[in-house]
C-alpha positions, 0 to 999 in steps of 0.5 A: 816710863823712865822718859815721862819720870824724866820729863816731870823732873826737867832732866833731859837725857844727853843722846837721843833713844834708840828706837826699840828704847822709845816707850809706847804711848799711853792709851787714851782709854786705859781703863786700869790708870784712869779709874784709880784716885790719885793718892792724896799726898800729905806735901804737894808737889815741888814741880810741875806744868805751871797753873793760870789764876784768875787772881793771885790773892784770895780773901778767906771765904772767897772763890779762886779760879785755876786753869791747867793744860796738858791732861788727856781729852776727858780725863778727870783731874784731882785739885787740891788746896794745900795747907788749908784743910779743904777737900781734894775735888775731881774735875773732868777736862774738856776734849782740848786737854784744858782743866778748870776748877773754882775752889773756895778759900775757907774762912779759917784759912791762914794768911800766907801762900798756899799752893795748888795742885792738880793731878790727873788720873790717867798719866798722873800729870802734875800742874802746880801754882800758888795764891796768896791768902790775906785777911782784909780787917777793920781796923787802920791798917788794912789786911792785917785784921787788927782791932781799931783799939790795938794801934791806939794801946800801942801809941798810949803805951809808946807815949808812956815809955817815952815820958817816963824816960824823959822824967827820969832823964831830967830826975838823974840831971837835976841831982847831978847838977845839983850835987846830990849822989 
């Protein structure tokens, strides 16, 4: 067990196990670890196998295709979408140890990176990766969501500013050049 925890964390060891040190594999079958969810964590992960996305970028409302390697031959696999509220899914891998999961992007979710995660139930492999969400608006700037109306107030406003300035500037000027306190 101290091997596996070791090689999840990327520490490797300096001299090589004794045999009667070298721990027994996990069954393929263990009824008593592959029965068990995963408990769901409130963080994901830091590290792990690294997950393959279709793509990087999702819109809210959209679907994301992950893949993930490594996990036992039949196992189910416990997929999570962090930090925007969407329930875990339980996938099953095929007989070549391969996970694959479509998860939908929620409407509400924030843009920014969110990360994935995958668990397995019987050896508790961890895969992570990330995507980035972004929210594609109407307005003139593209992906920021603006309304059509807030870069114009912005301009209207900025002009203001500016010609206010300039009539005081002139105002201060005038009095100088003329004399008056």
């Amino acid at each position: 067990m101290a091997v596996a925890v070791l090689a999840l964390s990327g520490i490797s060891l300096s001299a090589p196990l004794a045999a009667a040190e070298t721990p027994a594999q996990p069954a393929k079958t263990a009824a008593k670890s592959c029965t068990t969810k995963p408990q769901l964590q409130a963080q994901p992960a830091t590290s792990g196998a690294p997950i393959t996305l279709a793509a990087s970028l999702a819109r809210p409302g959209s679907r994301i295709s992950a893949t993930a390697r490594g996990y036992q031959a039949n196992e189910k696999v416990q997929v999570v979408l962090y930090d925007i509220g969407g329930e875990p899914t339980t996938v099953t891998d095929d007989r070549r140890g391969r996970v694959r999961a479509d998860l939908v992007v929620p409407e509400p979710a924030l843009a920014g990176w969110h990360r994935v995660q995958f668990t397995g139930w019987c050896a508790g492999r961890i895969a992570v990766g990330a995507v980035l969400v972004g929210r594609v608006g109407g307005g003139p700037w593209p992906g920021t969501g603006y309304p059509a109306w807030v870069p114009w107030t912005a301009l209207a406003i900025g002009v203001a500013v500016i010609a206010s300035l300039g009539m005081l500037g002139f105002h201060l000027w005038r009095h100088r050049e003329q004399g008056e306190p």
